[in-house]
SELUM-117629 format. One line per 2 residues: number of its first residue (from 1); their letters; for each residue x, y, z of C-alpha. Coordinates in steps of 0.02 Angstrom, whole numbers, plus 50000, padded with zeros to 5 digits. Each point is the difference from the previous one (the first is absolute). Layout:
<kegus>
NUM> a> X Y Z | ...;
</kegus>
This chain:
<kegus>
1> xx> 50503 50653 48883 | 49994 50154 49918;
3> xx> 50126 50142 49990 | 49967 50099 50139;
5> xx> 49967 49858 50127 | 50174 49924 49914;
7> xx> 50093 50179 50038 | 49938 50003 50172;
9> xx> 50051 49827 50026 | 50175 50024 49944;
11> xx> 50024 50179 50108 | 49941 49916 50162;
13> xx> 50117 49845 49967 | 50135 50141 49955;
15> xx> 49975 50099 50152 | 50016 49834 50106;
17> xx> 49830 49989 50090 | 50024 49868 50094;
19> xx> 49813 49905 49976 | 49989 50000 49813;
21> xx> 50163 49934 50005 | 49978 49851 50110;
23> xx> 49830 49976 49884 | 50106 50013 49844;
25> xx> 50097 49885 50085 | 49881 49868 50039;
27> xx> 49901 50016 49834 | 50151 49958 49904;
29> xx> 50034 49850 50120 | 49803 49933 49958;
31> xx> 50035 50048 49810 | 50161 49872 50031;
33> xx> 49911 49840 50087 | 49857 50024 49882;
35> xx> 50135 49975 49839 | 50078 49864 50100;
37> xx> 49859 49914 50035 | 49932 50016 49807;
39> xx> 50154 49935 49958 | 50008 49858 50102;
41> xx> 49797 49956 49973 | 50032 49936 49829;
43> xx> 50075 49834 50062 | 49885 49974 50113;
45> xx> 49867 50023 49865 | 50103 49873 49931;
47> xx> 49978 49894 50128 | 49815 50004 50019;
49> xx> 49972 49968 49799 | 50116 49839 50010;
51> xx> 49914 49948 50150 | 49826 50055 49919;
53> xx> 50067 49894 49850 | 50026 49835 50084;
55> xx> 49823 50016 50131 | 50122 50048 50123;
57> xx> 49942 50105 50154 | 50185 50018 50071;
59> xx> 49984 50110 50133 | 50116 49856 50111;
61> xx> 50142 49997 49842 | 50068 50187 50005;
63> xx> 50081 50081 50136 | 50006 50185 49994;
65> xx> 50141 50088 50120 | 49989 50178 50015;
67> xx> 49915 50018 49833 | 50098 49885 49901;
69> xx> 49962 49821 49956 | 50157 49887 50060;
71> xx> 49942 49842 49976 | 49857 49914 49900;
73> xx> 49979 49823 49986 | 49916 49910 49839;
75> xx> 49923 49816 50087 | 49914 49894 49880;
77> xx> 49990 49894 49838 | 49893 50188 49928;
79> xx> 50194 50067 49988 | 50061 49960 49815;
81> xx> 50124 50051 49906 | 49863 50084 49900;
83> xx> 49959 50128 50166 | 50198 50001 50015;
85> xx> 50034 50062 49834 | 49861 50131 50018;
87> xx> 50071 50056 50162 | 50166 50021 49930;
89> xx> 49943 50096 49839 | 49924 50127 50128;
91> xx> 50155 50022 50090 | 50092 50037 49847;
93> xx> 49890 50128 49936 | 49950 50086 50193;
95> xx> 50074 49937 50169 | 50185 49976 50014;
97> xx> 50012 50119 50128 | 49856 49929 50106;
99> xx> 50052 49799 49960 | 50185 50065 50045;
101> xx> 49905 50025 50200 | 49937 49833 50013;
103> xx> 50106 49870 50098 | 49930 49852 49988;
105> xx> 49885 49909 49856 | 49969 49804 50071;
107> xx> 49930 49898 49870 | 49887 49855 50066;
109> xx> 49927 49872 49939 | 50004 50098 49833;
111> xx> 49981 49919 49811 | 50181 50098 49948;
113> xx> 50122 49907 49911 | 50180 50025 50034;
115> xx> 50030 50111 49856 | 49871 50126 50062;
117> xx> 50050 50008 50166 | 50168 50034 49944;
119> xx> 49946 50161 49888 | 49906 50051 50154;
121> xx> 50183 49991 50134 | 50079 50095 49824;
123> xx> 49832 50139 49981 | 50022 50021 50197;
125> xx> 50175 50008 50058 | 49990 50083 50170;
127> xx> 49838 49867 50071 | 50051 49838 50070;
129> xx> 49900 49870 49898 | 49965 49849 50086;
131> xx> 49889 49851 49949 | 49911 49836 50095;
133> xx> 49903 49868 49938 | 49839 49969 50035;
135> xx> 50063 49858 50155 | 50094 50153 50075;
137> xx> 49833 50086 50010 | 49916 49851 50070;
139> xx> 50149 49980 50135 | 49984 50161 50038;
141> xx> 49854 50120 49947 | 50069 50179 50053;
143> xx> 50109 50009 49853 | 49848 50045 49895;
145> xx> 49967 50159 50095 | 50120 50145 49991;
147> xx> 49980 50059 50184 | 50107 49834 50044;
149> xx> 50211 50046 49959 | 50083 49881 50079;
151> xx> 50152 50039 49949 | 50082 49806 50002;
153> xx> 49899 49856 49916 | 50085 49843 50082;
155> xx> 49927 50080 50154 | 49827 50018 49957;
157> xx> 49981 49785 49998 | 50027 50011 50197;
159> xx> 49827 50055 50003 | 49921 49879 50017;
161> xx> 49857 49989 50140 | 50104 49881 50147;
163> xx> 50126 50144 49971 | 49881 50134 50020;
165> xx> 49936 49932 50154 | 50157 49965 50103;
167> xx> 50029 50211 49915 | 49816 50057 50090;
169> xx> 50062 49872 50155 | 50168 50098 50042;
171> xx> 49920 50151 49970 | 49847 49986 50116;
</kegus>
């Protein structure tokens, strides 16, 4: 903007013209979500490069709410400490604030030893880190996709399909 266009600018904001200042107004607010959502891209980015890492297409293991990723799930043996450790040394150097939004991070089936998984529940203090074996995902196959929160495990074995059908019978 040059100087006259910048003097003009300022005299009709000064003199309190009512459109440029609702269009100052909602130019600064687009200026605002467009740093947010820069910010918040780069762990998503990180997302898609561990996934792109391990052949993962992982559109079913991240929920997004309202633009921020609450809860991503790592399923299968591709998992190591190895894509761990390289997810942790990006957090340190980039995303605390963005890994400080996420809730949940459910470990299945996963090749993580103990020690790992406890660096991870230190690196993320505010998610809730829960882990099943590879018989919990058998028993019960939603935990591997992060649209499914239920929020107490012991009642996610009362699934099962006689269960379900005396649920679908009462219903209908």
């Amino acid at each position: 903007m040059d100087n006259k266009s910048k003097d003009f600018f300022e005299l009709a904001v000064a003199t309190g013209v009512p459109d440029i200042i609702a269009a100052v107004e909602r130019i600064n607010a687009r200026k605002a979500q467009a740093q947010k959502r820069a910010k918040l891209s780069g762990f998503r980015r990180l997302i898609k490069k561990i996934h792109k890492r391990i052949d993962l297409e992982g559109a079913f293991q991240v929920a997004v709410e309202n633009g921020v990723v609450v809860r991503w799930v790592w399923c299968g043996p591709e998992f190591t400490d190895k894509v761990a450790r390289s997810f942790l040394d990006a957090c340190d150097e980039v995303i605390t604030e963005e890994t400080s939004q996420l809730k949940e991070l459910r470990l299945v089936s996963t090749s993580l030893n103990r020690t790992m998984v406890g660096e991870l529940t230190r690196a993320l203090p505010y998610t809730k880190i829960t882990v099943f074996s590879e018989l919990d995902e058998k028993a019960n196959w939603r935990i591997s996709q992060a649209a499914y929160c239920g929020e107490n495990p012991a009642e996610w074995d009362e699934a099962t399909p006689a269960r379900l059908k005396k649920i679908l019978h009462d219903k209908f």
